[in-house]
Backbone as CSV, one residue per row, in Angstrom:
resi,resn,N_x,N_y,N_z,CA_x,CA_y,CA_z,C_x,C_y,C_z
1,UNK,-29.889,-87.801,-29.587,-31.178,-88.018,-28.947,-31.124,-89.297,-28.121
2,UNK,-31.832,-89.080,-27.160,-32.158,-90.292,-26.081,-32.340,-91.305,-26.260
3,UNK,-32.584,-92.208,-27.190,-33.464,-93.452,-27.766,-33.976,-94.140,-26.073
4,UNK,-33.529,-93.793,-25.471,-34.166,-94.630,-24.009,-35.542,-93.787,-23.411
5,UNK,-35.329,-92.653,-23.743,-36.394,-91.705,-23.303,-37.633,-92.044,-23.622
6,UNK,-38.762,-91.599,-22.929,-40.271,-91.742,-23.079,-40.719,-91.053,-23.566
7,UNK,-41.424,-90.824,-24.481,-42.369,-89.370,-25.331,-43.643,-90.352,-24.503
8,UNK,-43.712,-88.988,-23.244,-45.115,-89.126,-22.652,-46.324,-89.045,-23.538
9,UNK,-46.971,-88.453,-24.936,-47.698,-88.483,-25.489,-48.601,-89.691,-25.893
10,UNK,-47.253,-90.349,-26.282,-48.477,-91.762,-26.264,-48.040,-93.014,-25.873
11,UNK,-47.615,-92.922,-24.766,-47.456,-93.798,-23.469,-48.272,-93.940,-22.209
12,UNK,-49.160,-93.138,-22.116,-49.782,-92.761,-20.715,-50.809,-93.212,-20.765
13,UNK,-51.863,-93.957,-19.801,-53.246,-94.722,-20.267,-54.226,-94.977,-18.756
14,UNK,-55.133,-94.841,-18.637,-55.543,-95.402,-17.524,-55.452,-97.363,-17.508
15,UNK,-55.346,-97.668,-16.250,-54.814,-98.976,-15.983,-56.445,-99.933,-16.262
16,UNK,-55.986,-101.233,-17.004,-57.005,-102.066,-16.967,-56.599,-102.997,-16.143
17,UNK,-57.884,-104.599,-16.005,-56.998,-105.622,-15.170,-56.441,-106.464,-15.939
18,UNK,-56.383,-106.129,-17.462,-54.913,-106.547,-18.113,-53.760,-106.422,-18.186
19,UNK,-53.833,-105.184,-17.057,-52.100,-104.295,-16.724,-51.701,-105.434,-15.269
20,UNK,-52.495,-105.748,-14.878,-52.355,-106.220,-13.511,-51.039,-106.816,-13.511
21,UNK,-50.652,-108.256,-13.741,-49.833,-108.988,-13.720,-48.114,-108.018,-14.297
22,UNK,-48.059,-107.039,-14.836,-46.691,-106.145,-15.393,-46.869,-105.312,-13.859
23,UNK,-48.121,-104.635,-13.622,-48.218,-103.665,-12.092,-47.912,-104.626,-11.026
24,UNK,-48.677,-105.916,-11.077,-47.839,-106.293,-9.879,-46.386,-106.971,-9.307
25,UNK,-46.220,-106.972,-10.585,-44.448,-106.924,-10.887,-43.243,-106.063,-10.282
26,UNK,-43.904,-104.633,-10.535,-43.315,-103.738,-10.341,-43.527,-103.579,-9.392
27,UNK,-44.697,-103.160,-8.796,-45.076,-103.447,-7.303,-44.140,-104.058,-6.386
28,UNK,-43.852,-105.579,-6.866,-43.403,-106.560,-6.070,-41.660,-105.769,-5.744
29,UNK,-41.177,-105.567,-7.185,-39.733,-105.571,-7.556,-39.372,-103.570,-6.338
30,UNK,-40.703,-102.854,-6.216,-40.437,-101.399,-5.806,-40.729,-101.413,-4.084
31,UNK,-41.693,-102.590,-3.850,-41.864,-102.052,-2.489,-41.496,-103.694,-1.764
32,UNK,-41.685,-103.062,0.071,-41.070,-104.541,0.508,-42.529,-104.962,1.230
33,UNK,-43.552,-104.332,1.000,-44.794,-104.693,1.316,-45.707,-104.475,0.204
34,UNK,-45.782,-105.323,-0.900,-46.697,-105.230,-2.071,-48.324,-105.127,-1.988
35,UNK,-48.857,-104.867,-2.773,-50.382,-104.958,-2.988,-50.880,-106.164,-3.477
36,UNK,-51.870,-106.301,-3.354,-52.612,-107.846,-3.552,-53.390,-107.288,-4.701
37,UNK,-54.048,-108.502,-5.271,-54.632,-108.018,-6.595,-55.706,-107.364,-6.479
38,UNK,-56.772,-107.521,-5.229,-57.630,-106.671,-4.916,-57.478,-105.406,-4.859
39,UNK,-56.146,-105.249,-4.587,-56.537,-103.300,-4.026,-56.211,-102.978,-5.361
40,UNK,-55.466,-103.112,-6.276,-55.256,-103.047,-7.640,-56.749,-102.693,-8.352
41,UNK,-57.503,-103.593,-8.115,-58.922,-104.189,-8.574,-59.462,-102.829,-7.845
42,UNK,-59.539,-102.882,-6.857,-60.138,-101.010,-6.327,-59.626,-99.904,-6.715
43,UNK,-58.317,-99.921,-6.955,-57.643,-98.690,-7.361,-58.115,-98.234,-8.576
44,UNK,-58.752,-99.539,-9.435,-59.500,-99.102,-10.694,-60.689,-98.175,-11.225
45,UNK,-61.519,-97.811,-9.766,-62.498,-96.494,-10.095,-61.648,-95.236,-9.290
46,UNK,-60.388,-94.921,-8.698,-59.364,-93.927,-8.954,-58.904,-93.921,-10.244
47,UNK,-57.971,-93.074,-10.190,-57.068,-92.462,-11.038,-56.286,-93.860,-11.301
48,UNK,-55.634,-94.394,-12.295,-55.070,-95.310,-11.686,-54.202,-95.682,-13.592
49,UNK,-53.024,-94.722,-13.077,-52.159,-94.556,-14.723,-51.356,-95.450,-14.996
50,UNK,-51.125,-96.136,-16.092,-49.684,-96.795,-16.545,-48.750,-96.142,-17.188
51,UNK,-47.795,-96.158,-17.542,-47.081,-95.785,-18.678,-45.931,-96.825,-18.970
52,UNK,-46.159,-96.951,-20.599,-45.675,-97.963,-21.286,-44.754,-97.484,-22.302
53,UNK,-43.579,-98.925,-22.514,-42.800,-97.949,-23.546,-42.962,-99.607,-24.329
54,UNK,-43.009,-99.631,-25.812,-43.030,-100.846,-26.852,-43.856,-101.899,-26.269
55,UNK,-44.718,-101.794,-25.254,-46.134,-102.517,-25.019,-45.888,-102.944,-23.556
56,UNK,-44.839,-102.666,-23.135,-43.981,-103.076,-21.852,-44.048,-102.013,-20.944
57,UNK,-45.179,-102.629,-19.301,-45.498,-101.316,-18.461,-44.299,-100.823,-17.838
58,UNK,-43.746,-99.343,-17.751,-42.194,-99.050,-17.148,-42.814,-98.856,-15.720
59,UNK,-44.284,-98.205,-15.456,-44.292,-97.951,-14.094,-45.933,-97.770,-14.388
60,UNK,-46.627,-97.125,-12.645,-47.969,-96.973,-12.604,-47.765,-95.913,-11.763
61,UNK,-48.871,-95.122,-11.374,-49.897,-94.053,-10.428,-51.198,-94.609,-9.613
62,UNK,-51.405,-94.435,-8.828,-52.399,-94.770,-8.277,-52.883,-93.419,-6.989
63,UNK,-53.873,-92.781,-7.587,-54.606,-91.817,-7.097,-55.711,-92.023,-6.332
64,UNK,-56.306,-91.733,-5.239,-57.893,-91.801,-4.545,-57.841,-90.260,-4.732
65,UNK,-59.316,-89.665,-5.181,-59.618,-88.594,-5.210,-61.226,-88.827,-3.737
66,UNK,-61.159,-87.332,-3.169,-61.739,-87.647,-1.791,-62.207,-86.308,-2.110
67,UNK,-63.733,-86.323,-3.292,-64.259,-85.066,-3.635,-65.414,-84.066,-2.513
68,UNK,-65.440,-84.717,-1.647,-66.051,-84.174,-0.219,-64.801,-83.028,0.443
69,UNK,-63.877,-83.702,0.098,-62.703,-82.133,0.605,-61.976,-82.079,-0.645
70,UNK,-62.205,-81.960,-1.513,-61.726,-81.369,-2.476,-60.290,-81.756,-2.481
71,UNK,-60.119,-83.001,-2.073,-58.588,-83.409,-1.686,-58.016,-84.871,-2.723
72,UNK,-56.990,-84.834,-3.288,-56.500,-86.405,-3.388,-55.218,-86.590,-2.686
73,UNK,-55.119,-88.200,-2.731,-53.924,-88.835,-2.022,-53.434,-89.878,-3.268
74,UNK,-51.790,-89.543,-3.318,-51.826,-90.133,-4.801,-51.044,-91.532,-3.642
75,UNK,-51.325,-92.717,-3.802,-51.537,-93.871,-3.320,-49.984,-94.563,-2.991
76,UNK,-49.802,-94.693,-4.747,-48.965,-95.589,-5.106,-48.175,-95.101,-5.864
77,UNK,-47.019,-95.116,-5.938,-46.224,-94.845,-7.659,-44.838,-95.903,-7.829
78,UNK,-44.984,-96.044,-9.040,-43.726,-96.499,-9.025,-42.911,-97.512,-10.571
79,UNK,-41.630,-97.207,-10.690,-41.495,-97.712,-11.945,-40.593,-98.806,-11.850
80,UNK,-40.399,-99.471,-13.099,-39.436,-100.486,-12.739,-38.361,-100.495,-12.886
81,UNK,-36.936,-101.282,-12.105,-35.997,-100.915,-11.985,-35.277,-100.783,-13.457
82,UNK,-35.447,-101.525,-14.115,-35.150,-101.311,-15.838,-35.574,-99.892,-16.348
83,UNK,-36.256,-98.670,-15.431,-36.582,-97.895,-16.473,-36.592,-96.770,-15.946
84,UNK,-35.591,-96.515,-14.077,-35.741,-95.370,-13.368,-34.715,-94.617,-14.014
85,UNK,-34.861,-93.477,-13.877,-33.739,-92.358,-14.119,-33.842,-92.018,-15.847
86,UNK,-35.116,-92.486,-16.504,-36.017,-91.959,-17.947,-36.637,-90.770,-17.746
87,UNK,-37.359,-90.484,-16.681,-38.106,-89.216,-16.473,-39.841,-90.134,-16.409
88,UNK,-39.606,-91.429,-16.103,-41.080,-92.207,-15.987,-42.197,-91.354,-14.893
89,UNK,-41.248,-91.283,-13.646,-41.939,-90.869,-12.609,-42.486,-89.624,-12.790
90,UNK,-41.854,-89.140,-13.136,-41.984,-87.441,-13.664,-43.183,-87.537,-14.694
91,UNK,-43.480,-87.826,-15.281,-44.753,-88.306,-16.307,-45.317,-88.780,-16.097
92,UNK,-45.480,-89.610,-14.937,-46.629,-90.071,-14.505,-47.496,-88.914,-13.201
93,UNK,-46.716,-88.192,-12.130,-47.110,-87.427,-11.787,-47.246,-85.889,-12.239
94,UNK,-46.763,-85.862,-13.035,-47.524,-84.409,-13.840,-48.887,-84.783,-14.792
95,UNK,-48.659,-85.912,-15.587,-49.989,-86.464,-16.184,-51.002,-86.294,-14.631
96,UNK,-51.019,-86.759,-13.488,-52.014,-86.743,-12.879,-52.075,-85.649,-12.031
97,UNK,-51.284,-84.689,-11.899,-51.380,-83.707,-11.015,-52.479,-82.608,-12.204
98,UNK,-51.949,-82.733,-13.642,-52.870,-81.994,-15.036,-54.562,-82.632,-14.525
99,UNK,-54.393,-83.491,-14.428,-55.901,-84.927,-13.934,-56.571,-83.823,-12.976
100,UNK,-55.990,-83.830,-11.824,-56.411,-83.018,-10.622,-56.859,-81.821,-10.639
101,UNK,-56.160,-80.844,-11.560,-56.615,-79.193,-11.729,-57.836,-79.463,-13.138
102,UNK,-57.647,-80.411,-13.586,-59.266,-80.392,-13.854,-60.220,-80.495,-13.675
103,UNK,-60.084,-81.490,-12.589,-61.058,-81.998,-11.778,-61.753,-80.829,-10.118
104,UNK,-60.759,-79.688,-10.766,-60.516,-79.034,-9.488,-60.757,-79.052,-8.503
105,UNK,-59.686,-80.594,-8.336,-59.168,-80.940,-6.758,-57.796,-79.381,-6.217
106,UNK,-58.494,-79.361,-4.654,-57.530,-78.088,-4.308,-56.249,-78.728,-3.673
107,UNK,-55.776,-80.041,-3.289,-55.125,-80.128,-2.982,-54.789,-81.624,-2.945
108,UNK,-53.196,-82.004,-2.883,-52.904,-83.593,-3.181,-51.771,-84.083,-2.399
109,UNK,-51.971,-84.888,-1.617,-51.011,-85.114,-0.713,-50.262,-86.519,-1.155
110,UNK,-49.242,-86.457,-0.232,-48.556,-88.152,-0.811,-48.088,-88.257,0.768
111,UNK,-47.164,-89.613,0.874,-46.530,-90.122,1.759,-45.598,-90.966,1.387
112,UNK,-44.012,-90.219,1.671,-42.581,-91.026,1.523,-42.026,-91.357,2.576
113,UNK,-41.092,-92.688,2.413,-40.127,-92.606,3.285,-39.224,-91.720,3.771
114,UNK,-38.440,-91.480,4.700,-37.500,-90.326,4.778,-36.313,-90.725,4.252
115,UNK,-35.914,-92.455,4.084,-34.732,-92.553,3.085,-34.731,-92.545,2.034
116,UNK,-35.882,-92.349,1.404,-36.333,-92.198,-0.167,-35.976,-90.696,-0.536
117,UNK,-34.548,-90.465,-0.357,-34.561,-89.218,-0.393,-34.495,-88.723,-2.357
118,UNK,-34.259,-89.329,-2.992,-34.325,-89.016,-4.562,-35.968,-88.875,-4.813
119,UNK,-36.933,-89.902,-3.932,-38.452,-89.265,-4.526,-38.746,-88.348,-3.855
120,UNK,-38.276,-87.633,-3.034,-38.030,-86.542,-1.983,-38.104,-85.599,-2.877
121,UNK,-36.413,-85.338,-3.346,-36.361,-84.283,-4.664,-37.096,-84.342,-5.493
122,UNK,-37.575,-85.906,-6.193,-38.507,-85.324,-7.034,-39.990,-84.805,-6.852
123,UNK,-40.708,-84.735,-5.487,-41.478,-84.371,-5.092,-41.489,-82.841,-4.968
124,UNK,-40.284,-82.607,-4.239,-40.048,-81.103,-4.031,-39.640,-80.247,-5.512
125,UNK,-39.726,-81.153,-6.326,-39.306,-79.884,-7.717,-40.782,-80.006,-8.327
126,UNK,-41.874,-80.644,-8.205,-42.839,-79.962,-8.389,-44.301,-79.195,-7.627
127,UNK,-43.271,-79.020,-6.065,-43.481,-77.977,-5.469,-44.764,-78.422,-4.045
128,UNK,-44.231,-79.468,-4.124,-44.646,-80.291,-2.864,-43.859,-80.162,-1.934
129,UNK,-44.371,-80.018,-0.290,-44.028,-79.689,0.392,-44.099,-80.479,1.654
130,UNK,-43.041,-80.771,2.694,-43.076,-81.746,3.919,-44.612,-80.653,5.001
131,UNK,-45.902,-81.960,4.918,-46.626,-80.709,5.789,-46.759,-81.404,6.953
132,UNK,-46.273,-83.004,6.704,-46.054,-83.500,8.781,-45.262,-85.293,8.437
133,UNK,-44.862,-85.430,9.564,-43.650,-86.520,10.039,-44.528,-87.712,10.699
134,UNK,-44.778,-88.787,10.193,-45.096,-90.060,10.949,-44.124,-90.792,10.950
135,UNK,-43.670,-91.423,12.489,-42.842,-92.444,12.945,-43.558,-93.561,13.677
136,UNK,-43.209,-94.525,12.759,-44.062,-95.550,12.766,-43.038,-96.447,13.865
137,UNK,-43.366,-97.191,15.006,-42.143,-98.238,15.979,-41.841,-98.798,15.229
138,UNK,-40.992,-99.880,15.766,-40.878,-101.104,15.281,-41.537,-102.369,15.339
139,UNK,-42.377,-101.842,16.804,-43.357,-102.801,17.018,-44.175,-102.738,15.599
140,UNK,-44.722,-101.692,15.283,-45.568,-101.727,14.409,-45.232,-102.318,12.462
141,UNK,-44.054,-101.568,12.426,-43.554,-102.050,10.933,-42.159,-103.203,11.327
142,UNK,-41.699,-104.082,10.060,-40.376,-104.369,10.666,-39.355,-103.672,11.529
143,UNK,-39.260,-102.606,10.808,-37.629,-101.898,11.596,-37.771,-100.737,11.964
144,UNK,-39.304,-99.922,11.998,-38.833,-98.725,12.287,-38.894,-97.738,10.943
145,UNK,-39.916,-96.987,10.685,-39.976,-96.202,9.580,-40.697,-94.910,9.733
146,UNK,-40.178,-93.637,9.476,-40.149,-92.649,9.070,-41.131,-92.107,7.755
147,UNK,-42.049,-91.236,7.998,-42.636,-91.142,6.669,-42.851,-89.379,6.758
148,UNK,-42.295,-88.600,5.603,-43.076,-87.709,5.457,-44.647,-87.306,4.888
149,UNK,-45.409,-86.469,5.240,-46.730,-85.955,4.691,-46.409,-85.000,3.299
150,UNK,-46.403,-85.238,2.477,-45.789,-84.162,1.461,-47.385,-83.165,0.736
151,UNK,-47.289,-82.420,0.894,-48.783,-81.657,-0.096,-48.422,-80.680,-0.858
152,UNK,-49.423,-80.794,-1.513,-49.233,-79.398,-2.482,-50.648,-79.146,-3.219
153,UNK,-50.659,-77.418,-2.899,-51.409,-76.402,-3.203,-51.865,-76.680,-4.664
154,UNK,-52.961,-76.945,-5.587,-53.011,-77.106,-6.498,-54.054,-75.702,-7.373
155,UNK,-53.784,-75.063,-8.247,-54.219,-74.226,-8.840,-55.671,-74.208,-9.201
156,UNK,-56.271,-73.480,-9.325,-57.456,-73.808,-10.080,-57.785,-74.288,-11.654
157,UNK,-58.075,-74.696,-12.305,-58.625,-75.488,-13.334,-58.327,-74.245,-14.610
158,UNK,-58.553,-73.031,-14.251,-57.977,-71.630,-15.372,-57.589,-71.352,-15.352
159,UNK,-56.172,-71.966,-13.668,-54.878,-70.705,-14.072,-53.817,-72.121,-14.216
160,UNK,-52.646,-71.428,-14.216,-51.247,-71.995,-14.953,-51.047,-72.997,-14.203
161,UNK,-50.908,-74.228,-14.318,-50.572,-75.380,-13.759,-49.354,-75.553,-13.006
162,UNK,-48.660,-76.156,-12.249,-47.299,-76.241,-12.166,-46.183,-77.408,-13.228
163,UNK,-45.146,-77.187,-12.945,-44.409,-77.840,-14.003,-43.284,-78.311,-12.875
């Protein structure tokens, strides 16, 4: 058995602003343009998941649900480098994609890099799909970045979820 592995059961939690300072850690350590503590502080009436292993956050979710179109945009994700390749990510977006078909949101979009090609795959194995291409200049970002639109079709609230 794994001893490194996560038993999603009782690891998964919505985020307080006692998570803040471990989220913006990870934050800092996952992206090269971090969040400030405010949007953190907003992300808090979204969706907005941790998951922890021995009291120690491995990663977060950060969802806006946009119940006028029946739509969410999951924000943020991301775990820390101590804890990728556990199945973190994977548990944090199925915990909230389960969130969504209850809420019966019809649909949930994200936005990746195009060299992020491993959250690529893991996007596409639970059946998310490229639905458009933003190329951002260089004027605009440092160097020049590529983003796919990724979505996916979400079930209704009584039938079979995806996995």
């Amino acid at each position: 058995m794994n001893t490194n592995s996560l038993d999603q059961s009782k690891n998964i939690r919505s985020a307080t602003e006692n998570d803040f300072d471990q989220v913006m850690e990870i934050d800092r350590l996952s992206f090269s343009a971090p969040w400030i503590h405010n949007y953190f502080k907003s992300a808090l009436k979204d969706i907005f998941l941790v998951l922890e292993k021995e009291r120690e956050l491995v990663g977060y979710l950060i969802a806006c649900v946009c119940h006028d179109l029946e739509k969410a945009v999951i924000l943020r994700i991301a775990v820390h480098p101590d804890h990728r390749g556990q199945g973190a990510a994977r548990i944090l977006i199925r915990t909230c994609l389960d969130i969504l078909v209850q809420r019966d949101i019809g649909v949930v979009e994200l936005d990746v890099e195009l060299v992020s090609r491993g959250a690529i795959s893991l996007y596409e194995k639970f059946g998310f799909k490229i639905a458009n291409i933003i190329v951002f200049p260089s004027d605009i970002t440092s160097n020049g970045e590529t983003f796919y639109v990724m979505r996916l079709a979400l079930p209704k609230s009584g039938q079979q979820a995806m996995s």
